[in-house]
N, C-alpha and C positions, 0 to 999 in steps of 0.2 A: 504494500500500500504506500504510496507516495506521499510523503509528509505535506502539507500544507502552509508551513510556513517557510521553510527551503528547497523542496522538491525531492529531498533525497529518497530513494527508491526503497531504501533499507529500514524499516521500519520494525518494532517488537510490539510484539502482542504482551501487555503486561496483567488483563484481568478482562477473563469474558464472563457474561451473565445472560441468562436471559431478560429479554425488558420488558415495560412494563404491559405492555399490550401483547406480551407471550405469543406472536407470531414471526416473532424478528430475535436476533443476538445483538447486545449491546458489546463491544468489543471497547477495551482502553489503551492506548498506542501509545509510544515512546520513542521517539526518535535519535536518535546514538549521533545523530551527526550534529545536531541546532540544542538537542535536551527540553522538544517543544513535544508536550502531552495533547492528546487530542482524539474524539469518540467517534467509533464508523459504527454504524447496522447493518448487520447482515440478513435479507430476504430471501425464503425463495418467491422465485419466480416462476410461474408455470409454463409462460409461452411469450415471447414480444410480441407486444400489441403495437399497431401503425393506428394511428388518427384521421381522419379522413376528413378534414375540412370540410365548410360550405363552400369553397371555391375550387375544390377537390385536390386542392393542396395534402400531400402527407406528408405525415414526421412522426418519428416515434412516440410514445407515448411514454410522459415523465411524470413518475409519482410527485417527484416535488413541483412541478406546477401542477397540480391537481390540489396538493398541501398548500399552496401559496396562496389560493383563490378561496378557498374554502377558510384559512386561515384568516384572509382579510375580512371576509365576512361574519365571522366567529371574533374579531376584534373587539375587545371589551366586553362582551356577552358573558354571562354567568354559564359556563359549560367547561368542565373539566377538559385541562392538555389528556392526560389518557383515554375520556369519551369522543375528542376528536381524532384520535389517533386509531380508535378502534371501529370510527366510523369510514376514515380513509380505508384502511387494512379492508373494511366488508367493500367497499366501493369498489378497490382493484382486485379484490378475490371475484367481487360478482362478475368484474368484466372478463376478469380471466375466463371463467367456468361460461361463458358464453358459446364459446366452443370457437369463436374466431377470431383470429387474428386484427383484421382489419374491423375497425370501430367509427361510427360515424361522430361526429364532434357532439352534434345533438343529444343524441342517446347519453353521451358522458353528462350532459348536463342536466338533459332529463333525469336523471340518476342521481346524481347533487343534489336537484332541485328536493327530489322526492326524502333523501336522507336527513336534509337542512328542515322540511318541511315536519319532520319529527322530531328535531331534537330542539330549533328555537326558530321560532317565526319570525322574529327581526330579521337575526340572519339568511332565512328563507328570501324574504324580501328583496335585502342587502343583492344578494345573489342571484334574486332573478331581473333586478336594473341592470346588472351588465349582461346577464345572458340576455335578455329580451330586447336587450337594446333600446331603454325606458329616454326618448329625445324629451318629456316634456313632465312638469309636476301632474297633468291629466293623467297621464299613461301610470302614476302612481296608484292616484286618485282609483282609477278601474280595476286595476291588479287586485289593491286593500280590498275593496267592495266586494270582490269574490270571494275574497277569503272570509271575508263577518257570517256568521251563521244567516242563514236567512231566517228574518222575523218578520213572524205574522202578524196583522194589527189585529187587536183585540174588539170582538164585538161587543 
């Protein structure tokens, strides 16, 4: 593993564990050449997924921007680092078990939307302005108004 703070190649595994979301190794490194400490995780991985853009763009598909987007939206929200951790891990296990490779962009977000939409509603929200691509406070306005239960008026 390549140290991060000097590049050197040589690095020592000084204490592995399992972490906290128990589908990953937390692993603690040591570097012999700088004496810089530093944490890698090790996953498996079932298959590489490609992403399929709406302009049919592909690229591989990266846990940590899937963790960056969800994390922005999960900003200041009352929800455990481990619950979001263990939300990501079911998101890329679900797309892995999809049985394909190639994944449309939508679907990952459909998928977000749906997980965000159980664990806190702000962030639900947060998350569907930029996927829905919300140009105006109206386009807010109609999103919320779905979401309120529908109530009856009273005879």
């Amino acid at each position: 593993m390549r140290c991060p703070f000097c590049g050197n190649v040589d690095t020592q595994v000084k204490d592995s564990r399992p972490a906290e979301d128990h589908v990953s190794i937390r692993r603690r490194r040591f570097c012999s050449a700088c004496g810089g400490r530093f944490t890698t995780y090790e996953r498996v991985q079932l298959r590489d997924l490609v992403v399929i853009k709406s302009n049919g763009r592909r690229e591989e598909f990266e846990r940590d921007k899937l963790e960056r987007s969800i994390r922005i939206a999960l900003q200041k929200r009352p929800v455990e680092h481990e619950r979001m951790e263990k939300m990501i891990s079911g998101i890329v296990r679900r797309l892995e078990s999809m049985g394909e490779t190639d994944i449309q962009s939508n679907k990952i977000g459909e998928i977000v939307m749906e997980s965000l939409a159980r664990i806190d509603t702000v962030a639900y929200v947060r998350f569907a302005s930029v996927y829905k691509n919300f140009q105006a406070a109206d386009d807010f306005d109609k999103f919320v108004s779905e979401l309120r239960p529908k109530i009856t008026p009273e005879e």
